[in-house]
Every structure is written in structure tokens, then in C-alpha cells.
Backbone as CSV, one residue per row, in Angstrom:
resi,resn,N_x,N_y,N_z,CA_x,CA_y,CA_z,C_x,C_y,C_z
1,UNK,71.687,105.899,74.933,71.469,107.332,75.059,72.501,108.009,75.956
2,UNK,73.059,106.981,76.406,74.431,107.469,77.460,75.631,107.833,76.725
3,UNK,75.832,107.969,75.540,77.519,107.462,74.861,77.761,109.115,75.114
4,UNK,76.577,110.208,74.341,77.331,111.232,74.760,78.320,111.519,76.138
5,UNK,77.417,111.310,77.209,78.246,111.779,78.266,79.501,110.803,78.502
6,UNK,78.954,109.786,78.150,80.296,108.468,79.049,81.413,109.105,77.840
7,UNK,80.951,109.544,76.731,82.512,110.182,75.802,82.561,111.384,76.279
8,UNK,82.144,112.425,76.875,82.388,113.825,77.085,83.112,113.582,79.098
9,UNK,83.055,112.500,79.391,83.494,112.512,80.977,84.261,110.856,81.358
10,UNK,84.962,111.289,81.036,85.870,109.623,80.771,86.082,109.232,82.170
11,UNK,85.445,109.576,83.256,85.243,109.415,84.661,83.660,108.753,85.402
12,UNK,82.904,109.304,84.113,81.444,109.250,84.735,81.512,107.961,84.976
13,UNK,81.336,106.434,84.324,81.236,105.313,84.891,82.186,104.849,86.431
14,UNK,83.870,105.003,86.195,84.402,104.819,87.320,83.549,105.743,88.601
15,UNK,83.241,106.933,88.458,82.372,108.080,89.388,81.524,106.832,90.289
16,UNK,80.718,106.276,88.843,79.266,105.367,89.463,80.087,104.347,89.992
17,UNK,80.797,103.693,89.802,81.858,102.416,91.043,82.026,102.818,91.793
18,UNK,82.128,104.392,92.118,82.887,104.407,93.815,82.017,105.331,94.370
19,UNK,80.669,105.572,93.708,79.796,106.108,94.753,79.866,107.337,94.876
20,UNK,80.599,107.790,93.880,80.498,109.724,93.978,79.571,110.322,93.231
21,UNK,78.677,109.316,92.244,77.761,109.609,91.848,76.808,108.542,91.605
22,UNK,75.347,109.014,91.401,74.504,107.571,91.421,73.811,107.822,89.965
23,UNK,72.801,106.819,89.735,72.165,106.736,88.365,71.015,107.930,88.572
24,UNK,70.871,108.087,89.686,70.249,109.563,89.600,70.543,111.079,89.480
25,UNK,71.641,110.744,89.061,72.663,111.386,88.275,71.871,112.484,87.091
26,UNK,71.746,114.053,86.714,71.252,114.093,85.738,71.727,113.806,84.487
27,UNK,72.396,112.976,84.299,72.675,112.916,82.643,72.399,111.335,82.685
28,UNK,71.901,110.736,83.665,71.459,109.015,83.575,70.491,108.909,83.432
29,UNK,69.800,110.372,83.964,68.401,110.120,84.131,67.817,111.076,82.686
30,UNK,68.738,111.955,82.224,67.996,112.727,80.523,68.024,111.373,79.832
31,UNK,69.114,110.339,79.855,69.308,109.526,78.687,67.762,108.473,78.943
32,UNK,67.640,108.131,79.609,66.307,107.525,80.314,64.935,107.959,79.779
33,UNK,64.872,109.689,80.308,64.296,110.563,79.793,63.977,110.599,78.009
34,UNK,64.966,110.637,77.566,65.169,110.613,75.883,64.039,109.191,75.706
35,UNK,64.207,107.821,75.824,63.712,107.038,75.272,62.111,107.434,75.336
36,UNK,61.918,107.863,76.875,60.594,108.041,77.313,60.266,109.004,76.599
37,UNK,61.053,110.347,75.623,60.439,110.991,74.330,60.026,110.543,73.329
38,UNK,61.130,109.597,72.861,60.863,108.919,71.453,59.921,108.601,71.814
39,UNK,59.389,107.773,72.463,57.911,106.715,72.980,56.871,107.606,72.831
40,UNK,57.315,108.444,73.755,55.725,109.455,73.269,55.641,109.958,71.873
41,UNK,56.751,110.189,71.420,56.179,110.325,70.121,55.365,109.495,68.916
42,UNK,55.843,108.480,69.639,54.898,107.592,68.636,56.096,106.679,67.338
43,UNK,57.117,106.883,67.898,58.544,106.160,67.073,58.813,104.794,67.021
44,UNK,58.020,104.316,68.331,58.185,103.209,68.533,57.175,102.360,68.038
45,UNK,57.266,100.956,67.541,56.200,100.154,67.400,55.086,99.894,68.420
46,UNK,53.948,99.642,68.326,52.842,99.771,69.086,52.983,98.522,69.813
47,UNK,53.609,97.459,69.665,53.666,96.472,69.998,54.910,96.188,70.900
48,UNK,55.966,97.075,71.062,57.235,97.087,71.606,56.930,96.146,72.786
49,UNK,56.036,96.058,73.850,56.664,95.235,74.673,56.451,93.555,74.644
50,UNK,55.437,93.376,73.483,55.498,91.670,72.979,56.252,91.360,71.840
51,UNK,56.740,92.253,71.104,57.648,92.353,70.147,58.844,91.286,69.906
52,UNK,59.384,90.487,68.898,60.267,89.553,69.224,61.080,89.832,67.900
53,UNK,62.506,89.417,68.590,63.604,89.219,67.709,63.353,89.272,66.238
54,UNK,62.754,88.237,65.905,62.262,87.908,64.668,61.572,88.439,63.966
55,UNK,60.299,89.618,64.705,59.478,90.272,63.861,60.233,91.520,63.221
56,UNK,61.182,91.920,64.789,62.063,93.270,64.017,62.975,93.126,62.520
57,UNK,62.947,91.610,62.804,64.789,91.750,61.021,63.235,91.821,60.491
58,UNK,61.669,90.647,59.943,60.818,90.943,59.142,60.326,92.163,59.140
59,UNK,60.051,93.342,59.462,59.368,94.500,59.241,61.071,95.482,58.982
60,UNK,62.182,95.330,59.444,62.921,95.979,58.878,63.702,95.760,57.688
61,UNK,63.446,94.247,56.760,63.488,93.657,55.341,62.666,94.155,55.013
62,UNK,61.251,93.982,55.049,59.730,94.172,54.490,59.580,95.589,54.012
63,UNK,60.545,96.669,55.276,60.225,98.124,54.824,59.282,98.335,55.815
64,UNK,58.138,97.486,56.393,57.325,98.045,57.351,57.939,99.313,58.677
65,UNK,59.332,98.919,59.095,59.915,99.409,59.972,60.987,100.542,59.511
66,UNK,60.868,101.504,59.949,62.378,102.614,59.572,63.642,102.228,59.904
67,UNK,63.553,101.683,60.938,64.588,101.518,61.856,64.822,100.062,62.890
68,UNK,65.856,99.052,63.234,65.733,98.496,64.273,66.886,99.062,65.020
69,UNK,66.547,99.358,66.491,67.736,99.872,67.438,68.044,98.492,67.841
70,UNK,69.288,98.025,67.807,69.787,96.867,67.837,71.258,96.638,68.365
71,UNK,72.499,95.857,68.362,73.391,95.844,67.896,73.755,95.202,66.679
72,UNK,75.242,95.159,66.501,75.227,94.995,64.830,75.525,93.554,64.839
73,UNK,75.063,92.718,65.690,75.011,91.673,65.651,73.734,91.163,64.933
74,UNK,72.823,91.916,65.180,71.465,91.620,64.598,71.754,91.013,62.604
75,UNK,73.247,91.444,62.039,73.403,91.525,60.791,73.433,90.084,60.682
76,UNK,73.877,89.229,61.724,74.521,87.575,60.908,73.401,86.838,61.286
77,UNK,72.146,87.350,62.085,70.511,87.012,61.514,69.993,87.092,60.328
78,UNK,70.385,88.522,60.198,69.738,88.877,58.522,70.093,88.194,57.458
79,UNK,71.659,87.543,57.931,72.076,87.471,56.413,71.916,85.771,56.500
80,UNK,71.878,85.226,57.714,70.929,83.907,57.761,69.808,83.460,57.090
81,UNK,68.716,84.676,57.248,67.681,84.553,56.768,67.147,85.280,55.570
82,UNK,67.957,86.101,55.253,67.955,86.854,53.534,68.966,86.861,52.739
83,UNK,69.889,86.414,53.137,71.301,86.119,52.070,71.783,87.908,51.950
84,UNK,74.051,88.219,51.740,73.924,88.957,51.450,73.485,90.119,50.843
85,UNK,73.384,89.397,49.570,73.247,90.462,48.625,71.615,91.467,48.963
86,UNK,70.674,90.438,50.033,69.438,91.212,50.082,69.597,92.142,50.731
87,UNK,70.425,91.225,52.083,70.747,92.088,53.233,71.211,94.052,52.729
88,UNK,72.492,93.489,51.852,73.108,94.652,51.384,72.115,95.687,50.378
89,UNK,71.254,95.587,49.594,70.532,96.288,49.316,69.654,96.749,50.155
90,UNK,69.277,96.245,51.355,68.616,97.043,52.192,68.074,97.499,53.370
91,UNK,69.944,97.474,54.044,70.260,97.673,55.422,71.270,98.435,55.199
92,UNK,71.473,99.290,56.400,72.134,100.559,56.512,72.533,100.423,57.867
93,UNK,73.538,101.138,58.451,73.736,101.351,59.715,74.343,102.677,59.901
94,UNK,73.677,103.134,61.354,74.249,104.333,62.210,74.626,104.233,63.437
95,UNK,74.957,104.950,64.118,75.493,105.155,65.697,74.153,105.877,65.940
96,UNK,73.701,105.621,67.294,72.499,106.724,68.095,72.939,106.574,69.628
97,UNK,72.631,107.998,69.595,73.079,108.248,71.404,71.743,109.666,71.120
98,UNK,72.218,110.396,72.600,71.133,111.471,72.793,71.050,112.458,71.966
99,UNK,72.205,113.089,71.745,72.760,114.056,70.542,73.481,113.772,69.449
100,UNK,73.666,112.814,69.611,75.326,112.454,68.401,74.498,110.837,67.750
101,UNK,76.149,111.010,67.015,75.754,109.246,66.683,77.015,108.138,66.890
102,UNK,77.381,108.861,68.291,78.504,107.408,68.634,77.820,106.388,69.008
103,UNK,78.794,105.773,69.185,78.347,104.115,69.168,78.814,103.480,70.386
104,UNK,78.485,102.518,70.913,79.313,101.854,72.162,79.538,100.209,71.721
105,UNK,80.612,99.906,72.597,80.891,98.498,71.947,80.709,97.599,73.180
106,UNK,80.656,96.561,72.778,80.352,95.430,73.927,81.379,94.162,73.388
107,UNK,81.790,93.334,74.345,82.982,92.153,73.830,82.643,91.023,74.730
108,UNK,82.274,90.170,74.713,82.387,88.722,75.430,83.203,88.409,76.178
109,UNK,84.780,88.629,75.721,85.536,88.537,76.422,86.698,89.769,76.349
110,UNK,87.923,89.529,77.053,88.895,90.817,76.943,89.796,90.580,76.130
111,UNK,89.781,89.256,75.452,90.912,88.901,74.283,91.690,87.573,74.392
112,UNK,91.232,87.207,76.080,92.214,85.906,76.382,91.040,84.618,75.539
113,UNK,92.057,83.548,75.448,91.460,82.374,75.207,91.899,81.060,76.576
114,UNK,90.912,80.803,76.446,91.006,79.640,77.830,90.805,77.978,77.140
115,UNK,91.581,77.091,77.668,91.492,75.927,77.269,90.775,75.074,78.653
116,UNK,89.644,74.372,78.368,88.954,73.578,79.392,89.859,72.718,79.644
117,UNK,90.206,72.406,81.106,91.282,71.247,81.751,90.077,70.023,82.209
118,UNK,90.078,69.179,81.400,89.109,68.138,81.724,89.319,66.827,81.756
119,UNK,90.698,66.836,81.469,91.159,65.484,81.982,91.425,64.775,80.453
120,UNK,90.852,64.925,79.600,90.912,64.453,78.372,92.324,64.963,77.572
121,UNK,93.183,64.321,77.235,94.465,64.873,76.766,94.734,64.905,75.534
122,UNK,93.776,64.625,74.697,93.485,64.591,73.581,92.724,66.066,73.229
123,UNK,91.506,65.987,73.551,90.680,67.516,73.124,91.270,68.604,73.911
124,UNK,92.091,68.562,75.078,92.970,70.026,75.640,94.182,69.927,74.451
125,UNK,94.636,68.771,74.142,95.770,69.281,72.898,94.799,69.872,71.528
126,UNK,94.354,69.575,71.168,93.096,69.947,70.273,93.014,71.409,70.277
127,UNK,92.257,71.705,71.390,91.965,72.809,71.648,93.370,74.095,71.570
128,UNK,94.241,73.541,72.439,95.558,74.342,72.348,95.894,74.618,70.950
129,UNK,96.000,73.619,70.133,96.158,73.372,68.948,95.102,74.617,67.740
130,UNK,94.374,74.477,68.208,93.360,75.571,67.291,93.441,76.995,67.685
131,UNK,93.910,77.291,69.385,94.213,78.413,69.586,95.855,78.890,69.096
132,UNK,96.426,78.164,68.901,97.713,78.377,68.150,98.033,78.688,66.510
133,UNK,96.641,77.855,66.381,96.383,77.995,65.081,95.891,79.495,63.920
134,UNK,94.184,79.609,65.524,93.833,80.926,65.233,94.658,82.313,65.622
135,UNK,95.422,82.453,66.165,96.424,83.532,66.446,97.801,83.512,65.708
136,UNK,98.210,82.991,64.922,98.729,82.138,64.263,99.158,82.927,62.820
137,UNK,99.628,82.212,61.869,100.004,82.497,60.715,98.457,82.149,59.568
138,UNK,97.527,81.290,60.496,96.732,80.942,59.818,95.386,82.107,60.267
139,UNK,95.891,83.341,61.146,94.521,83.784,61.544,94.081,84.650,60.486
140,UNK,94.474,85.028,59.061,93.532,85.501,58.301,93.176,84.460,57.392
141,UNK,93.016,83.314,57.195,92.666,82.140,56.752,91.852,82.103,57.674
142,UNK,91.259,82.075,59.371,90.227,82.303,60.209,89.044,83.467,59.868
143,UNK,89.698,84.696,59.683,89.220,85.456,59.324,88.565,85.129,58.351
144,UNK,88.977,84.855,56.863,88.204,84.753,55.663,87.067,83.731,55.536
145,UNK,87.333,82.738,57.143,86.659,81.717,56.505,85.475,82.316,57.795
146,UNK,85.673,82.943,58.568,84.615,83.327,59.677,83.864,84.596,59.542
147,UNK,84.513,85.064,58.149,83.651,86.935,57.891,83.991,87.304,59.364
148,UNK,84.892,87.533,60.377,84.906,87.911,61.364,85.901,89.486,61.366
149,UNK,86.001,90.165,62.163,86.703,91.402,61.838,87.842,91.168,62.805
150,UNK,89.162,91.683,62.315,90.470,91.732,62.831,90.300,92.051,64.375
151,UNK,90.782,91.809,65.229,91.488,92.376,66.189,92.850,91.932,66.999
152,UNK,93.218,91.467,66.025,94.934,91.710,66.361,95.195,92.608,64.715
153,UNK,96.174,93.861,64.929,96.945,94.445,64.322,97.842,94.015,63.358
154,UNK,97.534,94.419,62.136,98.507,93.823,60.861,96.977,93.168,59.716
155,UNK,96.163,93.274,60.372,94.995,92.592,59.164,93.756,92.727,58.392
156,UNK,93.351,93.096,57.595,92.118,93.433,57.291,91.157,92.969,56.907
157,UNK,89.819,93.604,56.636,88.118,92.791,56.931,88.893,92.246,55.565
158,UNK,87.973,90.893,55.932,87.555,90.325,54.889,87.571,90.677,53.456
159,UNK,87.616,89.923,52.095,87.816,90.927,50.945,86.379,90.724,50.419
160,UNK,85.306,89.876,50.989,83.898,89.254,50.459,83.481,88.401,51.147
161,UNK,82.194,88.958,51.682,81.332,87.880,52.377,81.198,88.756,53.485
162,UNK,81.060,90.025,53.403,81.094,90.670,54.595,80.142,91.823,53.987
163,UNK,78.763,91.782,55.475,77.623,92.778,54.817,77.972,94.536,55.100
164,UNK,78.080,94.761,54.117,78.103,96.432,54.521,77.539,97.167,55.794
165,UNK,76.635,96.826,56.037,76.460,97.325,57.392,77.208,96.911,58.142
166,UNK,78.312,95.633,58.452,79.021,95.489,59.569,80.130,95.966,59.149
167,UNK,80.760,95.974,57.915,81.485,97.253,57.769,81.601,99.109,57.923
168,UNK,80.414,99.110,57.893,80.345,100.726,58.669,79.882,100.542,59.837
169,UNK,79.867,99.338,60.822,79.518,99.206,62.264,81.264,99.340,62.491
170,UNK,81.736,98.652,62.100,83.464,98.441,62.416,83.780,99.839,62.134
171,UNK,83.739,100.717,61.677,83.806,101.955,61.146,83.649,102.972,62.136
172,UNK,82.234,103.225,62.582,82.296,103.447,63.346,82.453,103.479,64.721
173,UNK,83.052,101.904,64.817,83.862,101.831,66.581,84.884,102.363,66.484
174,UNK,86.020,102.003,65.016,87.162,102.633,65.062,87.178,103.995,65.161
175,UNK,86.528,104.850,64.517,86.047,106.314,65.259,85.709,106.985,65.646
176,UNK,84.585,106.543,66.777,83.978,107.438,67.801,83.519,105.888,68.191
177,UNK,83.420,105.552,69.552,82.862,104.574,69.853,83.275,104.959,71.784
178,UNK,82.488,104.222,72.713,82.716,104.575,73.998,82.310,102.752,74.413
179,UNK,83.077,102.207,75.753,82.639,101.128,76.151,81.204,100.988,76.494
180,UNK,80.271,100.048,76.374,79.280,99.664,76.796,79.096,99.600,78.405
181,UNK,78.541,100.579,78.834,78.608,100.793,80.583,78.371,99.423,80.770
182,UNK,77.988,98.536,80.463,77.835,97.207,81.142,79.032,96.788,81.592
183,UNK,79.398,96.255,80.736,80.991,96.598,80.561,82.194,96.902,81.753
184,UNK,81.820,97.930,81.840,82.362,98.477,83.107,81.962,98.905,84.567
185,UNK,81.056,98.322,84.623,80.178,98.755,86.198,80.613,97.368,86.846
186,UNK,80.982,97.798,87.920,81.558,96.995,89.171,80.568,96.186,89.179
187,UNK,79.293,96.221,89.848,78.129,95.448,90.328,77.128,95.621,89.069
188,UNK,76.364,94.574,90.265,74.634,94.114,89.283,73.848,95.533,89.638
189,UNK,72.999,95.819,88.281,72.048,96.900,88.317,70.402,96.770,88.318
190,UNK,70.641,95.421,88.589,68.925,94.624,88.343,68.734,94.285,86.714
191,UNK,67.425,94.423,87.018,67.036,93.815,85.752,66.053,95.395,85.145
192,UNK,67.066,96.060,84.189,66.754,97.076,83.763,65.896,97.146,82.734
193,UNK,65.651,96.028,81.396,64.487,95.874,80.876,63.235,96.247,81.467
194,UNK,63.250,95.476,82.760,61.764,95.459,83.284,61.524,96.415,83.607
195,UNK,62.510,97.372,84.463,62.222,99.030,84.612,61.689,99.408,83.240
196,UNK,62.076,99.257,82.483,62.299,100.238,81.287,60.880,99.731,80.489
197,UNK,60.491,98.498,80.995,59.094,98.018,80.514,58.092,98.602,81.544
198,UNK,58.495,99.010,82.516,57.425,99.330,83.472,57.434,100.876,83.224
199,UNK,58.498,101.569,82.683,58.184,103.205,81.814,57.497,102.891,80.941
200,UNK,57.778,101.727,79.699,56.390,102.125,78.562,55.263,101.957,78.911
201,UNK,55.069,101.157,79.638,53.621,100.735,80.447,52.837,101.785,81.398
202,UNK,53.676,102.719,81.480,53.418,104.095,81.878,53.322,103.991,83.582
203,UNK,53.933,102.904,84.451,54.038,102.618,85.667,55.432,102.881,86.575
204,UNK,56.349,103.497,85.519,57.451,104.352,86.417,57.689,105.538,85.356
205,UNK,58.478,106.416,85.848,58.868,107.798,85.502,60.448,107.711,85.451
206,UNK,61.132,108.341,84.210,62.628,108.107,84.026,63.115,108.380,85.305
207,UNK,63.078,109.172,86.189,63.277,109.208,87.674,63.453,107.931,88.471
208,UNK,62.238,107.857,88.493,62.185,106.261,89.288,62.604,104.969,89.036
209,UNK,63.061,105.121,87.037,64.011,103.918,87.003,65.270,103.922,87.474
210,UNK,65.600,105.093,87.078,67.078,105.822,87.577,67.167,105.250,89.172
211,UNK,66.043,105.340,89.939,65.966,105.295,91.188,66.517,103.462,91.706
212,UNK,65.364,102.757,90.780,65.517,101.218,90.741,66.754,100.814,90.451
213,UNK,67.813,101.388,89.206,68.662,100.906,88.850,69.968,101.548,90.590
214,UNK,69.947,102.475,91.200,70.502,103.363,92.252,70.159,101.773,93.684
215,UNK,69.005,101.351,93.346,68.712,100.518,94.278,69.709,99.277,94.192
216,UNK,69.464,99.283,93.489,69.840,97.186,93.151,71.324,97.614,92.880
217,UNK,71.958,98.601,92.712,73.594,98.906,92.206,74.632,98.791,93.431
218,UNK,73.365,99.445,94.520,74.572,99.742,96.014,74.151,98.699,96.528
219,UNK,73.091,98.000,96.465,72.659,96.291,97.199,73.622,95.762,96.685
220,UNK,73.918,95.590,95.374,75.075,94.497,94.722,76.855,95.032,95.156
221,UNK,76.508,96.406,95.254,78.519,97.143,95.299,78.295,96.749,97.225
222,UNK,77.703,97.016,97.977,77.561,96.604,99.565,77.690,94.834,99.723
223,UNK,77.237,93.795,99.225,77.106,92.739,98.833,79.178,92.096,98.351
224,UNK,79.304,93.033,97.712,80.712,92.551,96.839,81.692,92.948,98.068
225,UNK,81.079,94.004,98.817,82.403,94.776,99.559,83.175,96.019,98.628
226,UNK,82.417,96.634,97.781,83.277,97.740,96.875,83.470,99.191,97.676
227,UNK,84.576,99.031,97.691,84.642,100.788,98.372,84.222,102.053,98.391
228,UNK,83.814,102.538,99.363,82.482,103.664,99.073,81.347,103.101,99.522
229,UNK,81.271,102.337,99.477,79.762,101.520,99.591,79.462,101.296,100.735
């Protein structure tokens, strides 16, 4: 519910690293606010806080469900357990934020590859060996054989075997997309689920998560030594 602002203020996250602004911030605390609307409206499953992985892909195959808010990772479940072609008849994807429908992205890593030094001189050549491989002359031969999406320059998705929804997920990162504040926040923010379980449970107020997440952010940036702090 954050992408609007973190795209309309290409400062607001660095802001929250150095302490010129906190999560009680009003635009941390509308996006907060927003979920705690949908909820009251009744958008959400009745079951949201025992709810599991698994029931969301079944009720959003089944049709029981409109919607799963997810990432688009949730797709190489689906297509695990329903094969493309089901998947593709009947999954869709959008961007959701507060107003808009950008999207934010999240990455594992920043692009480097690391080889484990373990003494074994065999599996570190190995390993070197496959990273030479996959970056390589052979990395759309990786690609085709991993349904995975380009990110080195010069290559494109897949020509088959790739579910439409992660093609208009790729779609829309390439044009409107903002980093995943996780992403980029200096320090630990706690454990924000549980806030956010203790709003549906009707035992905090978007305020007071805002407040929890403000807590545990300057304990962790004071803790690291981050400036401002």
C-alpha cells in the first residue's frame, strides 16, 4: 500500500534511514490504514489469520476466492500443482498499492554469484564452472530450460513454458514498479506480521502499528550505530 508514495518521493525510504522521518509518518500510517479498510469491509477471507499457503492457490483455482494478494512467485506453486495450461486459463495478474496499481519488486540477491570456498577443489571448480556457464553463451539455454526471466540485457522470456501471469508480472516491473522497502531499510523493523495480526484481531490501531514498527526500527538503527540515531 506504500508503492504510491515510495514512487511519488524517491527520498521517503532513505528519509526513514536517517531519521528525518519515522513510520509514523502520515503516508506509513494511511497505507496501514488502507488494509485496516479493506478488512472492514469484509474483502478479506474470514479466516485470514489461520489461513495457509495452500488454501489460497485452492480457493483462487476453485473460483471460491477473487483474488490472492501475493507475490508472483505464488505462480511456480500453481503451475506445480495445476499444470500450465490450467494455471493460464485462470489466473490473471495486477499491481495493487493505495491508489494505483504499481508494483514493487523484491530480489534475493543484487546480481553477484558467490562460490563456497570449502576446501573441496573439485565442487569450487564445478561450481565456477556453472557460473561461467550460466552467464555465458549458454545463459539462454539456462533460461529456456529454467522458464526464468532475463536479467542480463540482450535476451528474452522464454518462447513456452512460461505462465501468463508471470509475463504481465515482468511487465509490469518493467513499467512502473518501486523497490520493496524491505529492501532498502537500513535496520530490523520487528516482526510486522504480528502487528498487522494484532490489527485484524482488533488489538492495535494503524497508529500503533506504525508506532511498533517506529519502535523496533530505532532499537535496531541505535544497535547498528546508523547515523541520526
Amino acid at each position: 500500500m506504500w508503492n504510491d508514495d515510495i514512487k511519488a518521493d524517491a527520498r521517503m525510504i532513505d528519509d526513514l534511514n536517517a531519521n528525518k522521518i519515522k513510520f509514523t509518518d502520515p503516508r506509513f500510517v494511511a497505507g496501514i490504514a488502507k488494509e485496516k479498510e479493506i478488512l472492514d469491509k469484509g474483502y478479506y477471507n474470514k479466516d485470514i489469520l489461520t489461513a495457509k499457503f495452500t488454501d489460497e492457490q485452492s480457493h483462487l483455482m476453485d473460483g471460491s476466492a477473487a483474488m490472492v494478494v501475493n507475490g508472483s512467485w505464488i505462480v511456480g506453486s500453481l503451475l506445480d500443482g495445476y499444470g500450465l495450461d490450467k494455471v493460464n486459463q485462470t489466473v490473471g495478474f495486477f499491481g495493487l498499492s493505495a491508489r494505483s496499481n504499481i508494483v514493487s519488486w523484491q530480489t534475493v540477491g543484487l546480481g553477484e554469484f558467490y562460490r563456497p570456498k570449502t576446501g573441496d577443489d573439485a565442487h569450487q571448480a564445478a561450481a565456477k564452472d556453472f557460473i561461467n556457464w550460466v552467464t555465458g553463451p549458454y545463459y539462454k539455454t539456462y533460461l529456456d530450460n529454467s522458464k526464468q526471466f532475463p536479467v542480463m540485457k540482450g535476451y528474452s522470456v522464454p518462447a513456452s513454458g512460461v505462465a501468463q501471469a508471470s509475463i504481465d508480472a515482468n511487465n509490469a516491473l518493467l513499467k512502473s514498479s518501486v523497490a520493496q522497502y524491505q529492501q532498502t531499510l537500513q535496520a530490523a523493523y520487528g516482526p510486522f506480521e504480528s502487528f498487522l495480526s494484532a490489527m485484524v484481531a482488533g488489538q492495535q490501531t494503524p497508529l500503533q502499528v506504525a508506532q511498533s514498527l517506529d519502535t523496533e526500527f530505532e532499537r535496531s538503527a541505535r544497535q547498528q550505530g546508523l547515523p541520526g540515531f
